[in-house]
C-alpha positions in Angstrom: 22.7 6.0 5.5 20.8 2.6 5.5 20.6 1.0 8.6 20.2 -2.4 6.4 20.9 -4.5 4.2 18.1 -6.0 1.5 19.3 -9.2 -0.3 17.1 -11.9 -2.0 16.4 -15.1 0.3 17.4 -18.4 -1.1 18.5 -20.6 1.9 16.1 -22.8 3.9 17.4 -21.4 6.8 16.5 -17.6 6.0 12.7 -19.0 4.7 12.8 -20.1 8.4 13.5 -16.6 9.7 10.9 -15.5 8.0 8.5 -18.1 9.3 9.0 -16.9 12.8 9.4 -12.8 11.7 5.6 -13.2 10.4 4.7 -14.2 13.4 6.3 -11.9 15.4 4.7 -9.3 13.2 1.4 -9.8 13.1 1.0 -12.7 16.1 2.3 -15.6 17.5 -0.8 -17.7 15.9 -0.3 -16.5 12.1 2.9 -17.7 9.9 3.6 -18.0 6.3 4.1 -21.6 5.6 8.1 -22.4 5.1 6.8 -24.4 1.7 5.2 -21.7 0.6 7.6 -19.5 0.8 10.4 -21.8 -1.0 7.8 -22.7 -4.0 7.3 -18.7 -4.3 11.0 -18.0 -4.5 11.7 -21.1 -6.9 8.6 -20.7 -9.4 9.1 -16.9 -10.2 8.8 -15.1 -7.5 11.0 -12.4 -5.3 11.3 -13.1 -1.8 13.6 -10.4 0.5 14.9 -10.0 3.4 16.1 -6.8 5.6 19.4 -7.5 7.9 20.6 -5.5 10.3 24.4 -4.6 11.1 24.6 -8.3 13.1 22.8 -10.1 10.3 19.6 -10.1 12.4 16.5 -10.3 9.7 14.4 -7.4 10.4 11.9 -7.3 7.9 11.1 -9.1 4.7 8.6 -9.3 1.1 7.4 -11.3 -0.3 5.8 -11.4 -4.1 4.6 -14.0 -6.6 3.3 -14.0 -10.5 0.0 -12.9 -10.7 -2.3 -13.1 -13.9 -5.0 -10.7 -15.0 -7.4 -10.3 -17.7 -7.9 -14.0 -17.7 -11.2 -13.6 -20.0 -9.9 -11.3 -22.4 -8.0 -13.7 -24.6 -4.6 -11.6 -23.6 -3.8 -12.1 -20.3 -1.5 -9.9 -18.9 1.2 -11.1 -16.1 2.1 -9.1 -12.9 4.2 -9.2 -10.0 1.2 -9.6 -7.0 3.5 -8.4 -3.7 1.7 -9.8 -1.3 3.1 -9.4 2.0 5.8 -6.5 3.5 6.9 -6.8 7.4 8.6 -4.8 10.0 9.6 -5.2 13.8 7.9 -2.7 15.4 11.6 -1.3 16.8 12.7 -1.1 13.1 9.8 0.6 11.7 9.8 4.9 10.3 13.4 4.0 9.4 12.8 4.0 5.7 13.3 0.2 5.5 10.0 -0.8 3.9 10.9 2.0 0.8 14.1 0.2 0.5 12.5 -3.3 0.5 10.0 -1.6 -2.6 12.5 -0.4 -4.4 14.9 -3.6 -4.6 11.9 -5.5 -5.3 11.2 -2.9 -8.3 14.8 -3.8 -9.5 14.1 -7.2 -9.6 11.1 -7.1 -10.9 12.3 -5.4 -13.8 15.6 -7.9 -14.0 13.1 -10.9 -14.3 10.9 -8.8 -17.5 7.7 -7.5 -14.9 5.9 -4.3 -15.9 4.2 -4.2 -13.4 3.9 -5.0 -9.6 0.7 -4.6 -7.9 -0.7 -5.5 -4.0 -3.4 -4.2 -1.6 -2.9 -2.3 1.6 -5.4 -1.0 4.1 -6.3 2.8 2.5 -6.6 3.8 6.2 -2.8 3.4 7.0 -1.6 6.9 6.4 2.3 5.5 6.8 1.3 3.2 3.9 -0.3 5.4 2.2 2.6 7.8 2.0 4.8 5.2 1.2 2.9 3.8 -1.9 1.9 7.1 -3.7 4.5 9.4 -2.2 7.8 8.0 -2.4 7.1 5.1 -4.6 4.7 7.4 -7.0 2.5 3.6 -7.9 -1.8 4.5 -8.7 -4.4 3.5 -6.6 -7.5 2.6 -9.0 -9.6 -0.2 -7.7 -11.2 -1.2 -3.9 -11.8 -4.3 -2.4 -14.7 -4.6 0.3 -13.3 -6.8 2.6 -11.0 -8.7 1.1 -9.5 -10.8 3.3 -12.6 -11.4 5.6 -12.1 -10.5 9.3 -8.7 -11.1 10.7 -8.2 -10.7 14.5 -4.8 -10.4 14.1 -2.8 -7.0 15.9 -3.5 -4.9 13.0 -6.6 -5.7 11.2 -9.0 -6.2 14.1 -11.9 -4.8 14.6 -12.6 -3.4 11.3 -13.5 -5.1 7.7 -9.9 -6.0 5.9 -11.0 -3.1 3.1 -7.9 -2.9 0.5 -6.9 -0.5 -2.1 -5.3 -2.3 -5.2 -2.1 -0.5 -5.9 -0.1 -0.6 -9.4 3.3 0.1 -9.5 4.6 0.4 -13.5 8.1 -0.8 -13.4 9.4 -0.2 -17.4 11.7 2.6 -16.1 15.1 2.6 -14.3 15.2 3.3 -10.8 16.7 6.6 -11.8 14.0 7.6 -14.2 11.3 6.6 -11.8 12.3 8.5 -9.3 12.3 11.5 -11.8 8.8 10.5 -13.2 7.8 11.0 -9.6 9.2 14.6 -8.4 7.7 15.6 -11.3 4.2 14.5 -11.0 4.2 16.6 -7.1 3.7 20.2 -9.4 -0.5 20.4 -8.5 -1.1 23.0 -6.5 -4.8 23.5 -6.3 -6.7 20.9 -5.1 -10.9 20.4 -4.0 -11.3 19.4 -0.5 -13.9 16.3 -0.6 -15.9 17.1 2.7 -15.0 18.5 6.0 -13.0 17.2 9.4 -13.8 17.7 12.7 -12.1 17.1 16.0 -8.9 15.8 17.4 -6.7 13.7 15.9 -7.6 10.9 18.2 -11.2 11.4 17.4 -11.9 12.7 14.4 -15.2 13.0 12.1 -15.5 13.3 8.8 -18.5 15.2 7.1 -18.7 14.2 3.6 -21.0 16.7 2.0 -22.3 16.4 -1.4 -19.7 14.6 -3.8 -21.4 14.7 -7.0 -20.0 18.6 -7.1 -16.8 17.2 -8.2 -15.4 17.8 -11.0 -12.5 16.4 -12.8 -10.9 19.9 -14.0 -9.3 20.0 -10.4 -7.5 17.8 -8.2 -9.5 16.1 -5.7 -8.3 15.8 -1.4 -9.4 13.1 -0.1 -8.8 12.8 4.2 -8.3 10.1 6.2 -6.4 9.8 10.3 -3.0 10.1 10.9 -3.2 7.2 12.8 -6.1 4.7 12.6 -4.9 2.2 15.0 -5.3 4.9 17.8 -8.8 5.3 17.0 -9.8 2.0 16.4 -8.3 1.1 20.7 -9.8 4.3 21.9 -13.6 4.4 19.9 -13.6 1.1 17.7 -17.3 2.8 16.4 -15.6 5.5 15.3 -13.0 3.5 13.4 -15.7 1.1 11.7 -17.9 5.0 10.5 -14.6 6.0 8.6 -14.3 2.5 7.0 -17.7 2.6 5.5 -17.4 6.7 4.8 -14.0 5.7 3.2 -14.8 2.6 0.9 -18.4 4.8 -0.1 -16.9 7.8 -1.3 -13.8 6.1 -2.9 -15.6 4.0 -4.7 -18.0 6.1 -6.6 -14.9 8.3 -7.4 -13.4 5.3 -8.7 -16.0 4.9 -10.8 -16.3 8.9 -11.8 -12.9 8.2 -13.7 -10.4 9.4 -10.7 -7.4 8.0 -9.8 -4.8 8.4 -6.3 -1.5 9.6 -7.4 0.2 11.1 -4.3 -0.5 11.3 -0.5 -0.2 14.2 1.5 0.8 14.2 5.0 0.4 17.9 7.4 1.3 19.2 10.1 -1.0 21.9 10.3 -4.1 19.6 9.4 -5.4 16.9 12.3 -5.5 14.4 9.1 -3.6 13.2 6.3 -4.9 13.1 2.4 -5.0 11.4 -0.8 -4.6 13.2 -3.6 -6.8 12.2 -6.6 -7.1 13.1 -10.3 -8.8 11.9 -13.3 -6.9 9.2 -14.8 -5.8 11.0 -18.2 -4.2 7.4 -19.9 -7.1 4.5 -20.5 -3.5 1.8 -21.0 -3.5 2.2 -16.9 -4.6 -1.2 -16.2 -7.5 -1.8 -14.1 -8.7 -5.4 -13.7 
């Protein structure tokens, strides 16, 4: 049972909340402008909030048009979701899935195909959230995209982003479908080794070129990133560069992320890559 509910924000007064939750969030010294959030929300976009049982906002989305393919003649229009909050006391409760998947239904209300953001591709929770249970693509990376933000999360390390896209022509019920189904690989090539803890890992790449795209490809990252980056900030900063080097020229090899594995057995999570099979899937 949801321990929320999601409804779209229209009142000034609920843009204020989610001034003041942003900053809460990430620190008392960012916000999200309250005009920026109202022109958003009137101009297109899908802007949500997460109440709890005394109508406390506890989390919130935000998402706005996005164009691509500027160049090409035939532009193509997207949902760009650019920003997904929690309080730390309501987080691992499934409310940022719910968020997603209301924002899907909207999206697809309005006439979207697609919906596409960036997330750090070292935040295994994320990670599971966007290729497990959603079932979106990860197919492009962004070298520090934001700059460096000394904000409670992203300090420390370069604001590297994986581009996500998320294809919304499906019900909800059909997506979900599309998604169990697309779980069924079973063999997979382990891309390096790991060694260590889980609060100090290392990650010995090996020779990448052996890859081939008849099998699906593991790719590891930590369980949990922020642990390493407060206990060995060096550490962190070698499995940022390792990361955004060998993803890249896999990227460019023709794979693609479709799923996210978390273990128990393992000291690390993985991506699960495959060569992507459908040249429609856009890439910008």
């Amino acid at each position: 049972m949801s321990v929320v509910k999601i409804k779209m924000i229209k009142s000034i007064e609920h843009f204020s909340e989610i001034e003041k939750l942003y900053g809460e969030i990430w620190g008392s010294f960012n916000k999200v402008p309250l005009h920026n959030l109202i022109t958003v929300a009137r101009n297109g976009g899908i802007v949500l909030g997460a109440f709890n049982n005394k109508e406390k906002m506890v989390g919130f989305s935000y998402g706005f048009p996005g164009v691509s393919d500027l160049n090409s003649g035939n532009p193509r229009i997207y949902l760009c979701s650019h920003i997904l909050g929690i309080l730390k006391d309501y987080r691992n409760l499934g409310i940022g899935e719910e968020l997603k998947w209301e924002q899907y239904d909207q999206a697809r209300k309005i006439g979207f195909s697609n919906i596409q953001w960036t997330f750090d591709p070292l935040e295994a929770i994320n990670a599971n959230l966007n290729f497990h249970k959603l079932g979106a693509i990860g197919f492009k990376y962004s070298e520090n995209c934001y700059g460096f933000i000394n904000d409670n999360l992203n300090k420390g390390i370069p604001t590297d982003r994986l581009v996500v896209d998320w294809d919304v022509n499906h019900t909800l019920a059909q997506k979900k479908s599309l998604i169990s189904s697309r779980r069924g690989v079973k063999e997979y090539y382990e891309v390096g080794k790991v060694i260590g803890t889980e609060d100090n890992l290392y990650w010995e790449v090996g020779n990448i070129e052996e890859t081939s795209g008849d099998i699906a490809l593991k790719l590891p990252i930590p369980k949990n990133i922020q642990k390493i980056k407060y206990s060995n900030p060096d550490l962190a900063k070698k499995w940022r560069n390792q990361f955004r080097e060998v993803i890249q020229r896999l990227f460019a090899k023709g794979f693609q992320i479709n799923d996210f594995k978390q273990s128990k057995k393992d000291v690390n999570h993985f991506y699960i890559l495959t060569k992507n099979k459908d040249p429609k899937v856009p890439v910008e």
